[in-house]
N, C-alpha and C positions, 0 to 999 in steps of 0.2 A: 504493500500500500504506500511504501516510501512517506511516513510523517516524518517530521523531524525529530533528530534523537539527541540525548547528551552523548559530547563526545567521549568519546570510550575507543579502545585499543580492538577489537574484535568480541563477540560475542561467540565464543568455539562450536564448534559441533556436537561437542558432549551434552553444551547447556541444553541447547534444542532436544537431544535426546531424553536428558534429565527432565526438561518440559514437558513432553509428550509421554514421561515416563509418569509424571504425575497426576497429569490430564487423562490420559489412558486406564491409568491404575485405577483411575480416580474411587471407587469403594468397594476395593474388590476381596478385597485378604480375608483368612477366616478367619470364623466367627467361632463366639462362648455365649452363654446363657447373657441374658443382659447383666445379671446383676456382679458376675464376672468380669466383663466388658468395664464395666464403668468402673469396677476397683482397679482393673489394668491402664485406665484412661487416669486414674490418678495417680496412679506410680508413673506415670509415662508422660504427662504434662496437663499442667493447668489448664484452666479457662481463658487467661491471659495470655499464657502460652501457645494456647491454639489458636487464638485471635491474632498474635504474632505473625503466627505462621501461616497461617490464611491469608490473612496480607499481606504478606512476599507472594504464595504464589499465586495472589490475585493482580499483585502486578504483571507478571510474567503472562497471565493469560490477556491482559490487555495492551501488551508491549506484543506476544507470538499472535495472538489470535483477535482480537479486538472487538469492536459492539458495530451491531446494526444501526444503522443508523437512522432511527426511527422512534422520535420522540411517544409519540402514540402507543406502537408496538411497547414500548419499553414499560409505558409506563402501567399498559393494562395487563402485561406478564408479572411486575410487580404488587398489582393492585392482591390479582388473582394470592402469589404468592404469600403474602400477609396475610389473606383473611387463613389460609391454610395453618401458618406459623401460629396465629395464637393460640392452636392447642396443641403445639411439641411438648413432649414433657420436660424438656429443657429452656426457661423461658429465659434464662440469661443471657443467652446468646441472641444478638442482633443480625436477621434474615436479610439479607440483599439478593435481588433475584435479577436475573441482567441476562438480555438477546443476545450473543454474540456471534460473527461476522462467520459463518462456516456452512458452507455449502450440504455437508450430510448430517442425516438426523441424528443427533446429540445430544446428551442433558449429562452433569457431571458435577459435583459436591466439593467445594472445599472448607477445609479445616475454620470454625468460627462465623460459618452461617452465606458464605460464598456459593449463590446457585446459578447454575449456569445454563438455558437451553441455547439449541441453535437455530438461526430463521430457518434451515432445511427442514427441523422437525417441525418446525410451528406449520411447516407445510403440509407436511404427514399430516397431521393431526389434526382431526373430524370434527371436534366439538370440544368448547371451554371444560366439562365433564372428563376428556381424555386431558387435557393439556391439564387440569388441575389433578390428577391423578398421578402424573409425572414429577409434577412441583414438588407432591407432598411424597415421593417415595424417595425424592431428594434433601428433603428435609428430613424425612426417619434417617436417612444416612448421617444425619449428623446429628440428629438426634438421639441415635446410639450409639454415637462416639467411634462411629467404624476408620476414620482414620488414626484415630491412637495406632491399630494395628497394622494400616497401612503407613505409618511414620515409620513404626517399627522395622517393616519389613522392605522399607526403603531402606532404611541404614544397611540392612545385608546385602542388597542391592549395590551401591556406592564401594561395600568390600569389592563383590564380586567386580563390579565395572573395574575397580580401582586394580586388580589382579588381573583383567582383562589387559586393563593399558599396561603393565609393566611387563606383561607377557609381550605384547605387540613390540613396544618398544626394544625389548631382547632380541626379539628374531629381525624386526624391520626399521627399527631408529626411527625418528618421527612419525615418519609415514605413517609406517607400522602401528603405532601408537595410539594414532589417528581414524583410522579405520577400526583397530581392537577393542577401543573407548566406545564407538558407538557399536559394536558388535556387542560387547559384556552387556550393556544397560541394554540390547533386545532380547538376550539370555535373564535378564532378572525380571523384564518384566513379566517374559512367559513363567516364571518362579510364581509372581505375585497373582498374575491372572489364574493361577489353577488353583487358590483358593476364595475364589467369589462366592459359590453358588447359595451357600449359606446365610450371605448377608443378604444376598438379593433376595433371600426367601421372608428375612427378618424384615426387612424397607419394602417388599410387597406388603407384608401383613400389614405393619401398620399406617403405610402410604394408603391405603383405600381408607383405614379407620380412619384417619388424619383429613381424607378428602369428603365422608359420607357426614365427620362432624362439623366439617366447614359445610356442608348443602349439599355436596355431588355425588352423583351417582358414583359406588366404587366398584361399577360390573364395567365401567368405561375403562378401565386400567385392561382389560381380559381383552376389548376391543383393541384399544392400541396396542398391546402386544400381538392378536393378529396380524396388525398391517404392519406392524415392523417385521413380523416374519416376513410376509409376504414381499414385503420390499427389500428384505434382505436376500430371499429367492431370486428376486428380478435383476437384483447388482451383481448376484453369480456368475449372469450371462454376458456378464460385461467385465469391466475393466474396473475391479470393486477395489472401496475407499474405506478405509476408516469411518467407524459410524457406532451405534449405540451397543448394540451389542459385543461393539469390542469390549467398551465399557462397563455394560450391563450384558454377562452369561445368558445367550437368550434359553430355551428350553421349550417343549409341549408341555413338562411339568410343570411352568411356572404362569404358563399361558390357562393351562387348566385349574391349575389351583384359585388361577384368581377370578376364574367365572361361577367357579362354587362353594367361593368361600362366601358369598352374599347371595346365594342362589334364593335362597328364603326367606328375605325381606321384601317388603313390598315396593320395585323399583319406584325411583323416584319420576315425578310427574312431568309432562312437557319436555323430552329430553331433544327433541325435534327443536323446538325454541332455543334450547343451548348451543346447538350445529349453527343455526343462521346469524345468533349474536357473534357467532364466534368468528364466522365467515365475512360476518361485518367489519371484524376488527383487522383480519387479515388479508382485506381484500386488496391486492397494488402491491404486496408484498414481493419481492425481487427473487426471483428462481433462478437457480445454478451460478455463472458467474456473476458478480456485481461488477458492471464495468467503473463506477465510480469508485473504486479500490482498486483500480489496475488488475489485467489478465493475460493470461498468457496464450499467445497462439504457438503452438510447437515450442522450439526455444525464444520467439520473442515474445520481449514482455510491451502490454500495452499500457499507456495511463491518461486514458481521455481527458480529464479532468486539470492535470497539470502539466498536456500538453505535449510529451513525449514519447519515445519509444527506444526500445536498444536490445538488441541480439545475444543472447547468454551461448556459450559453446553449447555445440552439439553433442546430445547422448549425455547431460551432466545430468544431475536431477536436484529440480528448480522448487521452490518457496515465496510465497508471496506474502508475506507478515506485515502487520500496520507499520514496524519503526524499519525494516530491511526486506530487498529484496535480494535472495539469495539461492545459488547456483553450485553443486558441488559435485567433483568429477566421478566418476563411477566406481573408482579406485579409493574414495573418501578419503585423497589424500592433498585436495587443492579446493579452493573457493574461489569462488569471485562476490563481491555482495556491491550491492547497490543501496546508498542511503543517500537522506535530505539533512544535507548538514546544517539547513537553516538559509534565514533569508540574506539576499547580496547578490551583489553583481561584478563581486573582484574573489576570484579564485583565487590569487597569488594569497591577499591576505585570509583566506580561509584556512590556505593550507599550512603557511605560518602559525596560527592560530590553534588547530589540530597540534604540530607538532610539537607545540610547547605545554597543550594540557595532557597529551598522553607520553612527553619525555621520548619520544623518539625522534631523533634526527634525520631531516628527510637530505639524500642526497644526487647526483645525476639528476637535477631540478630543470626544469625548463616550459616557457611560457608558450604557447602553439592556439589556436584554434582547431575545435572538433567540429566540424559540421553549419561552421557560422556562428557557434560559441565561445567566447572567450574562455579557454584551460590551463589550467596548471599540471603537473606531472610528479612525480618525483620516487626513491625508493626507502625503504627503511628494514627494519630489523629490529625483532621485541621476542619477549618469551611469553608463550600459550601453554596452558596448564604443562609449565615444566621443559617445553621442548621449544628450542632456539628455529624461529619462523623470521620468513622473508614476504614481505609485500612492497607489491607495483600499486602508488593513487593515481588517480587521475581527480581533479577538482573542475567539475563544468557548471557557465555559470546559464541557468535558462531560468527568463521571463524572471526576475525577483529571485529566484532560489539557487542556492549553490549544490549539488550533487557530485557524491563523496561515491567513485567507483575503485572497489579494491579488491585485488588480486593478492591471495595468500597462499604461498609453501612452503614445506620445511625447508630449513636452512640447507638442507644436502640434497637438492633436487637443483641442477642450475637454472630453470629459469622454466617457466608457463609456456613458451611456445610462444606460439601466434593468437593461443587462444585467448586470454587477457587482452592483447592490443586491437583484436579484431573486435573483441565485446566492448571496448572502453570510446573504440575509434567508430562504433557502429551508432550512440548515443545521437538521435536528431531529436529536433522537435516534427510534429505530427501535422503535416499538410491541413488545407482544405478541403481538398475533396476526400483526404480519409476521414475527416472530421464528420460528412453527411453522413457516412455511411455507417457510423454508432450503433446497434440495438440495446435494447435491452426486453428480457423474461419475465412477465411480471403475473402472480398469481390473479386471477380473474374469475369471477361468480357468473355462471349462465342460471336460467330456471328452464327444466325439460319441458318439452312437451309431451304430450302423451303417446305412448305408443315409438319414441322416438329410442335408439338404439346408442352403444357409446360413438363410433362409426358416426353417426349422422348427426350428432350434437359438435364430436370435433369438427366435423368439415362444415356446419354451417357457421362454426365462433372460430376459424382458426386456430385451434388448438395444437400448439407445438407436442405435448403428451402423444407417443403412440399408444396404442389402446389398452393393452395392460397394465401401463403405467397410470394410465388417466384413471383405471378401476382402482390400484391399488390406492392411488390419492383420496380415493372418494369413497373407500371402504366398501366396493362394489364387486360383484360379480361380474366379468367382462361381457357376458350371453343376457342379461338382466334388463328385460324391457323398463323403461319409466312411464309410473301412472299419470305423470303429467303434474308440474308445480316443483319440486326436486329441484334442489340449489346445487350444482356440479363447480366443482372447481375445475378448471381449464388455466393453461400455459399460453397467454399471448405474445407473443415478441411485436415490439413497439420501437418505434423512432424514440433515440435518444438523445437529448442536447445537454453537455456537461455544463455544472452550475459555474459560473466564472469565479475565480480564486478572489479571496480577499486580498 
């Protein structure tokens, strides 16, 4: 998304790893009776202490991953939230519920009341009923202290990585190192992921309790675990992402258990009226990429918004994070990242500026234009968790902003190739006529007609969804005539004109 960041020396490959190691984890470890749990949650850290810690890594999730942007959205996911939170049985803790910026369906806990969904899932998702069933099985997660035990078993984690890198670094010197670092932390997370299933059985039970004594229906939790099966079916056939049930162990057991654990109550009334308020509030919401956060076609990156574009090598594998965009070779032994070093229109003194707050001396300097931009260039040398690394900057300045292009490898590689100058030298700003040519995905509410089929409702609304897709959104059956009146969610793709920078 390139924001602007504080200056800082690199952010390694591990951190990413360590990020997604805790975002992924996010409440998976096993579990003890509660009343075990919560003695183990006090030997193992405070209330103060988890709120601590919660907010490191709630920065980290809004530094890697970031929030929609959608004042509305945000604020009727929080709304929902809160009524849920007033009956945790932990009412110390202060609940923040927050949209963040991620294409697949998601929801994820941190330590001290940090809740997380994604706009992907708020797309999945049929009615206020399922989406507050979510919220509150998010909240039992930290209502029962389930990260105490995922803190825990992060620390064994951190060993294991930690004896992954000094293995790596033995056989292969930096490189080696570099690659091994993120190899151990994908070995510990499958550690930590094989003890979920347990919690998730403990954050069903009482996420439905949590949602049936805020108002909603808790047979709605039974429904969206449906359609996340089913959507997790249809990503099989494809070229599948990261998504909830990395997070959350899915199961048929847990899918069943939660349609019969309330079988014998009397559902609750108008659950039809919950679907359309809900449809209401997500209607316009942004599917798949968001081009106002930049995206990537193949290896180029796009960024409508502020105006550029620029080419990452070929075959690396790319990141698009709110403070960096970043690109690493397939070998996990070189980087390139692209950030917003702030506003200006003199390179030289930005990069000046960099190299006296991070103490590296830039040398082989030299002033050039990229593309009709005024650049600066230059090289340096610093140490990354431990191992003596070499970076190529390039500082370009476009439209008010300075952007910070930088190429990193170990110190015993001689040098990046071509690949660096070709990515650094590829940096323009973004024509006109590419400029008309923007879309954007945006979720959109039709009402059936009757007798009318999935097939005939896409082709008369445009509906980018092919037809299994469009059912699995709609919690439908693809062969399933409509009696006419039915609110379908549909995929339109729209002209898009970026908002002008401040």
């Amino acid at each position: 998304m390139v924001r602007p960041v504080p200056l800082t020396v690199l952010s390694p490959p591990a951190s990413l790893a360590a990020l997604m190691l805790a975002v992924v984890a996010g409440s998976l470890l096993a579990c003890a009776p509660q009343r075990e749990l919560a003695r183990s949650h006090n030997v193992l850290m405070s209330t103060a202490e988890e709120e601590k810690l919660g907010d490191k890594e709630a920065e980290s999730v809004a530094g890697r991953i970031g929030f929609y942007d959608d004042e509305d959205v945000q604020a009727y996911v929080q709304d929902i939230g809160e009524r849920i939170a007033r009956n945790s049985p932990r009412r110390e803790i202060r609940y923040r519920f927050h949209v963040v910026e991620m294409v697949e369906p998601n929801a994820f806990a941190l330590p001290g009341g940090h809740i997380y969904v994604s706009r992907g899932l708020l797309t999945l998702v049929n009615s206020e009923e399922e989406l507050a069933n979510v919220l509150a099985h998010e909240v039992a997660h930290v209502a029962l202290q389930h990260h105490a035990y995922r803190e825990l078993e992060v620390r064994k984690a951190k060993v294991i990585g930690a004896l992954a890198t000094l293995i790596g670094a033995l056989a292969g010197g930096p490189g080696g190192a570099m690659v091994a670092a993120q190899t151990g932390m994908g070995a510990a997370q499958g550690m930590i992921a094989a003890y979920g299933r347990d919690q998730e059985r403990e954050s069903d039970s009482m996420g439905q309790a949590l949602a049936r004594d805020a108002g909603w229906d808790p047979l709605a939790m039974a429904s969206f675990l449906a359609a996340l099966d089913q959507h997790s079916r249809l990503e099989r056939g494809s070229s599948r992402r990261a998504g909830y049930f990395d997070t959350h162990p899915g199961s048929i057991e847990r899918l069943t258990s939660a349609a019969v654990r309330y079988e014998h109550e009397t559902p609750l009334p108008d659950d039809e009226r919950g679907r359309e308020d809900y449809l209401e509030e997500v209607d316009g919401m942004v599917v798949g990429q968001n081009p106002a956060e930049g995206f990537f076609v193949g290896g180029r990156f796009i960024h409508p918004t502020l105006g550029f574009t620029m080419r990452f090598p070929d075959g690396w594998h790319t990141a698009n994070e709110p403070a960096a965009v970043r690109a690493i070779s397939p070998q996990g032994n070189a980087m390139v990242i692209l950030e917003m070093q702030g506003k200006g229109n003199d390179p030289e003194a930005a990069a000046r500026e960099y190299s006296e707050k991070v103490d590296a001396p830039l040398s082989d300097t030299k002033s050039h234009r990229t593309n009709g931009n005024p650049s600066f260039s230059g090289r340096t040398r610093f140490d990354l968790e431990g191992s003596k690394v070499k970076a190529d900057i390039t500082w370009i300045a476009h439209r008010g902003r300075i952007y910070r292009i930088m190429g990193v490898l170990p110190s015993g590689r001689l040098a990046l190739g071509g690949d660096f100058g070709r990515a650094a030298r590829s940096f323009r700003r973004i024509g006109a006529s590419e400029a008309d040519g923007f879309r954007i995905t945006r979720l959109r509410v039709t009402e059936a007609k009757a007798g009318e089929t999935l097939d005939e409702i896409s082709l008369r609304s445009r509906n980018q969804w092919v037809r299994d897709e469009t059912a699995v959104m709609n919690g439908r059956h693809v062969d399933a005539p409509f009696e006419g009146g039915e609110l379908v969610k549909i995929a339109v793709s729209e002209r898009w004109v970026p908002e002008p920078l401040d």
